[in-house]
N, C-alpha and C positions, 0 to 999 in steps of 0.2 A: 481677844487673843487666846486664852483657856480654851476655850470654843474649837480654835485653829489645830492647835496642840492636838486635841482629844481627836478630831477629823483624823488628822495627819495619823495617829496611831491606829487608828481604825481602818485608816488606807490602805496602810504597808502591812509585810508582813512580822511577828516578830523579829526576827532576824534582820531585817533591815530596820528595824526600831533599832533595837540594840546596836548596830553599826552606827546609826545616827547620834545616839545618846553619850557614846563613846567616844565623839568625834571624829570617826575611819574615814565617813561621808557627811555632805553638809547636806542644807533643805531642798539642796539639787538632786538629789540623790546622786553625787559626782563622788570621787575618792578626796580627799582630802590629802595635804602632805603628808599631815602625821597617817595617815592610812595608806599611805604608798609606803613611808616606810616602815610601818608596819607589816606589809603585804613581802616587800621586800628580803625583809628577817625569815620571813615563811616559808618563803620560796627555797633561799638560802640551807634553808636548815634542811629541807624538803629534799634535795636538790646537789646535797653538799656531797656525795660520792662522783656525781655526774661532773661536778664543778674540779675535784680533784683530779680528775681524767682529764678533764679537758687543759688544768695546768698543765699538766704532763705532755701534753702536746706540744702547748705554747712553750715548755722549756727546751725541748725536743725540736723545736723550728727555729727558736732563738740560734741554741747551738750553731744547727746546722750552717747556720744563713752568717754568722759569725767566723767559722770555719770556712765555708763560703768567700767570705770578703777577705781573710786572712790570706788564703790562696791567692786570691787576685793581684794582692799585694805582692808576692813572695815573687810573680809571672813577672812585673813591671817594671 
């Protein structure tokens, strides 16, 4: 098994050791959960000016569509 181990890091590159050893990814070289959200966190943070726009939207369409059925009401 020592053997397997020593192959296996010989295989990959650092960096996929390390995501291995960490637990991100298994012996599949697949993402694992704790590495999705891990991945997740990253993105987020990455990502968190774009995400605040695009709430801004979704409240901005909310509204509308609220407004919207409000009127509809007020017709009926």
């Amino acid at each position: 098994m020592k053997k397997l181990k020593g192959l296996f890091k010989k295989l990959v590159d650092p960096k996929i050791h390390t995501l291995y050893e960490a637990g991100l990814i298994d012996d599949c070289l697949e993402i694992t959960e704790e590495g999705k959200q891990e991945l997740l966190e990253l993105l987020f943070m990455e990502n968190k000016d774009e995400m605040v726009a695009r709430a801004k939207e979704v409240i901005k369409e909310n509204k509308k569509r609220k407004k919207d059925e409000d009127d509809n009401l007020e017709e009926v």
